[in-house]
Structure formats: structure tokens, C-alpha cells
Z-matrix of the N, CA and C atoms (Angstrom, degrees):
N
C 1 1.452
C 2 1.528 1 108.97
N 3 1.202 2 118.59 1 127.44
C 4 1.494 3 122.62 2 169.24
C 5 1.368 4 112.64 3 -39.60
N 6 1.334 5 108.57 4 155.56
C 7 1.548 6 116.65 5 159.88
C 8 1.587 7 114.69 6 -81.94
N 9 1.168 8 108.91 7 138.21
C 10 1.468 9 123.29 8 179.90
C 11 1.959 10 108.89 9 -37.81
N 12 1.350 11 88.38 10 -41.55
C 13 1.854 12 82.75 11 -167.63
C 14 1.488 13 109.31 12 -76.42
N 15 2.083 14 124.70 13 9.80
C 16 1.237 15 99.61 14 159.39
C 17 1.467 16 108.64 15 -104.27
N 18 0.986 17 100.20 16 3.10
C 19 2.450 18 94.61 17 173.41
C 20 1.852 19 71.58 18 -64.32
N 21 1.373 20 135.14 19 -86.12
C 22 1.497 21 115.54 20 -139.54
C 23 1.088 22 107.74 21 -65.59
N 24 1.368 23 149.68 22 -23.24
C 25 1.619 24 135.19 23 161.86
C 26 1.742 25 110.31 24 -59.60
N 27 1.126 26 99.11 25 -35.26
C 28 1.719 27 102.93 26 161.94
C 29 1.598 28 122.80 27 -43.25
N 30 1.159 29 98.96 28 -57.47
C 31 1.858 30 119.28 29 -172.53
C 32 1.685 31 110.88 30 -81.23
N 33 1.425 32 93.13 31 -28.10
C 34 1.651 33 75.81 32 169.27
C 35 1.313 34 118.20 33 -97.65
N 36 1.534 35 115.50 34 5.27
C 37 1.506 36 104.40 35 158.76
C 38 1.237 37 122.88 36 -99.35
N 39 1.349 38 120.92 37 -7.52
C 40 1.742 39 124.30 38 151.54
C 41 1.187 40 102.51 39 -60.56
N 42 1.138 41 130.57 40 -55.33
C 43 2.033 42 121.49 41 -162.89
C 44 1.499 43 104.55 42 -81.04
N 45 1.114 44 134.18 43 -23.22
C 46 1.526 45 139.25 44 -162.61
C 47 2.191 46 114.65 45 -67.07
N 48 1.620 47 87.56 46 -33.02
C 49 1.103 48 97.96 47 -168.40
C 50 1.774 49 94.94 48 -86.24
N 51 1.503 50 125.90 49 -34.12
C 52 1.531 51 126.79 50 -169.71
C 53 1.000 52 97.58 51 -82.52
N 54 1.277 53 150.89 52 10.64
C 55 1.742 54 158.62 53 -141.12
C 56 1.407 55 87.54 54 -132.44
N 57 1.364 56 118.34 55 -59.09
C 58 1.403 57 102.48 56 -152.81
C 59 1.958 58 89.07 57 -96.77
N 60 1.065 59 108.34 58 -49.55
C 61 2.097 60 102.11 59 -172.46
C 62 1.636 61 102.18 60 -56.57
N 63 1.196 62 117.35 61 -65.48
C 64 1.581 63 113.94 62 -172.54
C 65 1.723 64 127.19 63 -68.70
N 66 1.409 65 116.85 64 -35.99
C 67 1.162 66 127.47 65 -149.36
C 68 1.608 67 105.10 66 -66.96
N 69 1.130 68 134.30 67 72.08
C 70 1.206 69 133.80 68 162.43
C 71 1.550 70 104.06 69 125.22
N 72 1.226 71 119.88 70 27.67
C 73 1.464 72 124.79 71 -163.79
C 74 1.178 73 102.95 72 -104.11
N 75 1.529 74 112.99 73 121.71
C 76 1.301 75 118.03 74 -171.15
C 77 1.946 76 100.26 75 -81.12
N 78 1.715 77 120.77 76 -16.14
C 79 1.112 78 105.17 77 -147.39
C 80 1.618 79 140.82 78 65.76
N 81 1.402 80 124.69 79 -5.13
C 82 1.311 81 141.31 80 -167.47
C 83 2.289 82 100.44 81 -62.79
N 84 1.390 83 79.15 82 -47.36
C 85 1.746 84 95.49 83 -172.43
C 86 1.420 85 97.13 84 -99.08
N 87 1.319 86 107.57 85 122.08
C 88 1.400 87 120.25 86 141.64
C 89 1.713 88 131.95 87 -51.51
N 90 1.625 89 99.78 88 -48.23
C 91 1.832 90 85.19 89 158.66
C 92 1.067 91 132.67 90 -121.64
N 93 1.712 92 106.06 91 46.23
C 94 1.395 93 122.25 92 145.21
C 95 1.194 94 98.21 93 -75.04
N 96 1.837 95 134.57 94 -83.64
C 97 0.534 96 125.64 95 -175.00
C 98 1.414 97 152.10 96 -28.93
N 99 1.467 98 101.65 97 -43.12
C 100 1.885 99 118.39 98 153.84
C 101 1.438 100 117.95 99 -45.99
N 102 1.478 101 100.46 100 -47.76
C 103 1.613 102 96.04 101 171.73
C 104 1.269 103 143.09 102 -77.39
N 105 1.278 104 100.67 103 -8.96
C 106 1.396 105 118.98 104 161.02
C 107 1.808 106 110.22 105 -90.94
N 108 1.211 107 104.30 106 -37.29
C 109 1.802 108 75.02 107 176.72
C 110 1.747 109 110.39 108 -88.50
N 111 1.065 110 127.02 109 20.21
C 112 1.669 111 139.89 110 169.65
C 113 1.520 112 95.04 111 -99.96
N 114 1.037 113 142.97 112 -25.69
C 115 1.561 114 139.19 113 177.87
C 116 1.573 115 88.39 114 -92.09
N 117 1.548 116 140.31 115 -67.64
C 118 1.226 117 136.74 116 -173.73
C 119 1.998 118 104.66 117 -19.75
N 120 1.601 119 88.71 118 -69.70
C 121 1.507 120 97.16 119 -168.64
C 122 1.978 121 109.61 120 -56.39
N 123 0.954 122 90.46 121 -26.79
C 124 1.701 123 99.03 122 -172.60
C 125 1.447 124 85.28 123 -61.98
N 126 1.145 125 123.14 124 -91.62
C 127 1.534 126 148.71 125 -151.43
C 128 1.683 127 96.85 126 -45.26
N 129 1.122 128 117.49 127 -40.86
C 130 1.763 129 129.63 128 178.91
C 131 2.036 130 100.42 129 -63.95
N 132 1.351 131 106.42 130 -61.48
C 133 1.507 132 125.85 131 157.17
C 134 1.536 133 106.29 132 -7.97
N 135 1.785 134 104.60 133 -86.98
C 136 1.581 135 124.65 134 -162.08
C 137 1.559 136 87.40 135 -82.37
N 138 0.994 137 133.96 136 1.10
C 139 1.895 138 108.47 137 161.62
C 140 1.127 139 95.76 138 -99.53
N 141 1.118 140 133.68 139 -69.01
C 142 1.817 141 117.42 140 -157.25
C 143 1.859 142 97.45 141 -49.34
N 144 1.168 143 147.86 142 -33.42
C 145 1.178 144 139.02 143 167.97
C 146 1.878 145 113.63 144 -44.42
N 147 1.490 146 99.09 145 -68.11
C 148 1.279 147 107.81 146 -175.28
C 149 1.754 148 111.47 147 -73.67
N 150 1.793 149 125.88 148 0.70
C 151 1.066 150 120.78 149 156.74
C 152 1.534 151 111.81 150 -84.99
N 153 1.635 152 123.41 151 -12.85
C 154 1.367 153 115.19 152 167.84
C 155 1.423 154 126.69 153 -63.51
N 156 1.449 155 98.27 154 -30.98
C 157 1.705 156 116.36 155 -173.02
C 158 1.860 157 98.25 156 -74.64
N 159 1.244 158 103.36 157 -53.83
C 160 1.381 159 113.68 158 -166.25
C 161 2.093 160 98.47 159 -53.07
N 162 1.582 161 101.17 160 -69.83
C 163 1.622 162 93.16 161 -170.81
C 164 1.586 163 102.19 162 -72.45
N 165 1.394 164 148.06 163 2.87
C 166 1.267 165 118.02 164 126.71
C 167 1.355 166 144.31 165 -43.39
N 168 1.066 167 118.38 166 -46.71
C 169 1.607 168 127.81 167 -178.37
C 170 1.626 169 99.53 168 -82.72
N 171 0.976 170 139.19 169 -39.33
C 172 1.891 171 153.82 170 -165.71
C 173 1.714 172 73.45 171 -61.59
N 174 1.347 173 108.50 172 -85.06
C 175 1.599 174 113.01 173 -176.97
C 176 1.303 175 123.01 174 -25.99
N 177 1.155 176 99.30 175 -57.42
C 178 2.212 177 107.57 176 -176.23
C 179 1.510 178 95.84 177 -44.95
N 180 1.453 179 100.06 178 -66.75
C 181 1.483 180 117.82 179 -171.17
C 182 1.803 181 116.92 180 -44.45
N 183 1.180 182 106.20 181 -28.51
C 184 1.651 183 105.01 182 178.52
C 185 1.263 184 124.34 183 -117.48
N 186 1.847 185 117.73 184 7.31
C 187 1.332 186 125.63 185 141.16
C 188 1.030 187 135.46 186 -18.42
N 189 1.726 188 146.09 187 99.68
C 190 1.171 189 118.09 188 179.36
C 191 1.161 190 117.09 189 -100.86
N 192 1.615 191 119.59 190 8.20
C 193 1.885 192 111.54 191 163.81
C 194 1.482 193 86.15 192 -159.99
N 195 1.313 194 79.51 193 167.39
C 196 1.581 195 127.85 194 -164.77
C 197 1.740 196 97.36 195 -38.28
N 198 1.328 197 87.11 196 -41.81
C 199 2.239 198 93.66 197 -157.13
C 200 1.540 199 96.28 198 -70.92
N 201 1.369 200 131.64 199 -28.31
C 202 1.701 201 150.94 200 170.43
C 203 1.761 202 103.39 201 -57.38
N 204 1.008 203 101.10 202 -68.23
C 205 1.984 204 119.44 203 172.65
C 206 1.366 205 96.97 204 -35.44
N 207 1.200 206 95.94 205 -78.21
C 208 1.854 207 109.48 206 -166.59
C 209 1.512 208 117.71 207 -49.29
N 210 1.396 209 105.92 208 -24.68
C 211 1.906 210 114.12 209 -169.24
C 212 1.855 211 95.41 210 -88.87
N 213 0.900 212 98.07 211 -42.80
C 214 2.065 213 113.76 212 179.05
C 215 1.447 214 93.70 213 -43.45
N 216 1.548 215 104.73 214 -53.95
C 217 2.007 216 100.49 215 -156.90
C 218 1.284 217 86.20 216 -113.18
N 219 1.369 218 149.09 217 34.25
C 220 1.423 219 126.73 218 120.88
C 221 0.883 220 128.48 219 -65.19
N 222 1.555 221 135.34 220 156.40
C 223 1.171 222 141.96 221 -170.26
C 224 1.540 223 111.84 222 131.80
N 225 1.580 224 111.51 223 179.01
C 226 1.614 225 109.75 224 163.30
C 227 1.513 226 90.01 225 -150.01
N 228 1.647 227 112.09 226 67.43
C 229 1.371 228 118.78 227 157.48
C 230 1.264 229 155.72 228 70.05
N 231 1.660 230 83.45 229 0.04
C 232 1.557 231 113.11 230 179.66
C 233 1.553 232 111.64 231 -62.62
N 234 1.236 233 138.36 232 -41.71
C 235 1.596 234 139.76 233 173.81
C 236 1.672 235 93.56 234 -47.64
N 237 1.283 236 120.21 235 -68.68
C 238 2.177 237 123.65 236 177.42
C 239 1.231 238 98.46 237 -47.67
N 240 1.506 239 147.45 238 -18.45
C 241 1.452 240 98.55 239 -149.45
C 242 2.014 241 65.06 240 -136.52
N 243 1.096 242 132.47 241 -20.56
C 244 1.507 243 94.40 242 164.68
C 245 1.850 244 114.21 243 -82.23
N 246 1.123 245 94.29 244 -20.46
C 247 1.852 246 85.74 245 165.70
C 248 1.900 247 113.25 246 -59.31
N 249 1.551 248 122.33 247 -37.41
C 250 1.250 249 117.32 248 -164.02
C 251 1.592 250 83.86 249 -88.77
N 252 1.064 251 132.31 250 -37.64
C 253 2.438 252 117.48 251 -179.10
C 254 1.064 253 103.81 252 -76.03
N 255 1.368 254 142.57 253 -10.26
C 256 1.184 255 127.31 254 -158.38
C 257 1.503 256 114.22 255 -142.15
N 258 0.982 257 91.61 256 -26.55
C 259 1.622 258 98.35 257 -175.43
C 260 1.437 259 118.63 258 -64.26
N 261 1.951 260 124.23 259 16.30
C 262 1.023 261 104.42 260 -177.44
C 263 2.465 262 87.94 261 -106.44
N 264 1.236 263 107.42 262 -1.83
C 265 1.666 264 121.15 263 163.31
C 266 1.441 265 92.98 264 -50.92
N 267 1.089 266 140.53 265 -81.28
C 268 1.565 267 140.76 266 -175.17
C 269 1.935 268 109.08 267 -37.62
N 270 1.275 269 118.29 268 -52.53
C 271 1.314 270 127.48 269 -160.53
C 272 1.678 271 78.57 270 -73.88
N 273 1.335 272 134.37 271 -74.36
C 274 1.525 273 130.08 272 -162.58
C 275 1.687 274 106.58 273 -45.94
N 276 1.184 275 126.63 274 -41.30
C 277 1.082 276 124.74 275 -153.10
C 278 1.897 277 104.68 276 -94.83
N 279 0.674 278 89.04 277 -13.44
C 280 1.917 279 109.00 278 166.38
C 281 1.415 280 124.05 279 -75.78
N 282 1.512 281 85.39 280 -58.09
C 283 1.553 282 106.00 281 -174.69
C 284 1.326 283 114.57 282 -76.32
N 285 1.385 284 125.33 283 5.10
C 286 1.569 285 130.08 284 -145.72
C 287 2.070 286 85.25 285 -140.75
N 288 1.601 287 110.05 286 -18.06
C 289 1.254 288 89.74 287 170.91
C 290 1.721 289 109.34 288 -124.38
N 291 1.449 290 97.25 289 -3.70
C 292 1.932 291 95.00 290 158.19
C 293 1.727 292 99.71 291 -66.46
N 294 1.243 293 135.07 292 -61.73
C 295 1.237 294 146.21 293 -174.96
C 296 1.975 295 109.98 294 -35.08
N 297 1.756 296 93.21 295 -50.02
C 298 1.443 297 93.48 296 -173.56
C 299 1.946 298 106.72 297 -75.47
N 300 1.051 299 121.69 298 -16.79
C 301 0.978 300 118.46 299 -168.26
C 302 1.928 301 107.53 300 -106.27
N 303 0.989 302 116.82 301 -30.99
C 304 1.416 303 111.23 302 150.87
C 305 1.171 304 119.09 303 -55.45
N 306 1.245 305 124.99 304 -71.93
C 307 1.541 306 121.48 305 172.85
C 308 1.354 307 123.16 306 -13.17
N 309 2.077 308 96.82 307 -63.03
C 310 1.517 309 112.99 308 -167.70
C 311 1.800 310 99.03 309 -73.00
N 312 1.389 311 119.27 310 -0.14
C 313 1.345 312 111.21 311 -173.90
C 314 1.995 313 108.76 312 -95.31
N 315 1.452 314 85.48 313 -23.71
C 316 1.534 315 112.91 314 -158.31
C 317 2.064 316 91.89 315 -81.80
N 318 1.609 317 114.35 316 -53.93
C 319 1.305 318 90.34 317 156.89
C 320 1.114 319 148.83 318 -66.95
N 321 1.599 320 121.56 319 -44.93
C 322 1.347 321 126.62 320 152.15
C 323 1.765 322 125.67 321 -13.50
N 324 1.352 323 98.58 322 -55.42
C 325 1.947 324 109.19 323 168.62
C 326 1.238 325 105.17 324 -69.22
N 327 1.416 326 137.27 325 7.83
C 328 1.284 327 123.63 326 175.05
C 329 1.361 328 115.45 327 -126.45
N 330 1.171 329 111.04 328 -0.60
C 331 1.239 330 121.52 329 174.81
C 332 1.537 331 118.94 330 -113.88
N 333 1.777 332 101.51 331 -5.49
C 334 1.947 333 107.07 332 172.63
C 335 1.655 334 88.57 333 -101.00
């Protein structure tokens, strides 16, 4: 069973991306809006990086033997380096359904 502290690295990368595309977005500008969901994906980007660093060390830290330690820092880096090629697939695909669902929230209020 996971440790509790990745459900909240979890949740703040579901909310992170509706924070920055929806949160006060009138929609009026088209490249406001673009620029905010190009920062969404960015910002989604540099967390899943800095959540690799984070549940590495979280892990070291709650190892309780050696054979746990040793399995954590095996590897040759593939978890870091598909988070740094890929990790901007997560930011688009977030940012593309905070966007769809603001929108669909943003007409709805205009039509009650």
C-alpha cells in the first residue's frame, strides 16, 4: 500500500493544472487563455520532476532495511528521465480537461 504522502502529491497534481487554466478565467482572451494553459502544462512538467526527487528521498527515508534502500536506488534512471520526456503528456492532458470543464462550467453559468 502506498504511503499516504503520495495520494497528496497525487492531488496536487490534479488541482495544480485547474488552479492555474480555470481559476478566475473569464475566457474573454484567447491568449490569455493559451497562456495559461502553456504555464498549466509547464507547472504540471516541473512537478512531476520535483515529485520524482521528493518520493525518492520520502522512500530512502522510510526504508526499514537495507534490501528496501537498495531496491529504491536501483535502477539506471529511467523513472527521472521518463518524467523529464514525457512528463509534459501529463501537463497536456490535465490542462486540456481543467480547460474542458471550465469552459463547460463557464457556459452553463451563462445560460442559467
Amino acid at each position: 500500500m502506498p504511503h499516504p504522502y503520495k495520494y497528496i502529491l497525487l492531488l496536487i497534481t490534479l488541482v495544480l493544472p485547474y488552479l492555474i487554466v480555470a481559476h478566475r478565467n473569464r475566457f474573454d482572451s484567447s491568449f490569455a487563455t493559451a497562456l495559461r494553459f502553456a504555464l498549466a502544462v509547464a507547472a504540471v512538467w516541473g512537478w512531476l520532476l520535483c515529485t520524482r526527487l521528493i518520493v525518492d528521498h520520502m522512500d530512502a527515508r522510510i526504508a526499514l532495511t537495507p534490501e528496501q534502500l537498495a531496491s529504491i536506488h536501483a535502477g539506471d534512471g529511467a523513472r527521472n528521465a521518463s518524467a523529464l520526456l514525457f512528463g509534459w503528456v501529463p501537463g497536456v492532458l490535465l490542462a486540456s480537461i481543467s480547460w474542458c470543464v471550465a469552459r463547460s462550467w463557464h457556459w452553463l453559468r451563462a445560460i442559467i
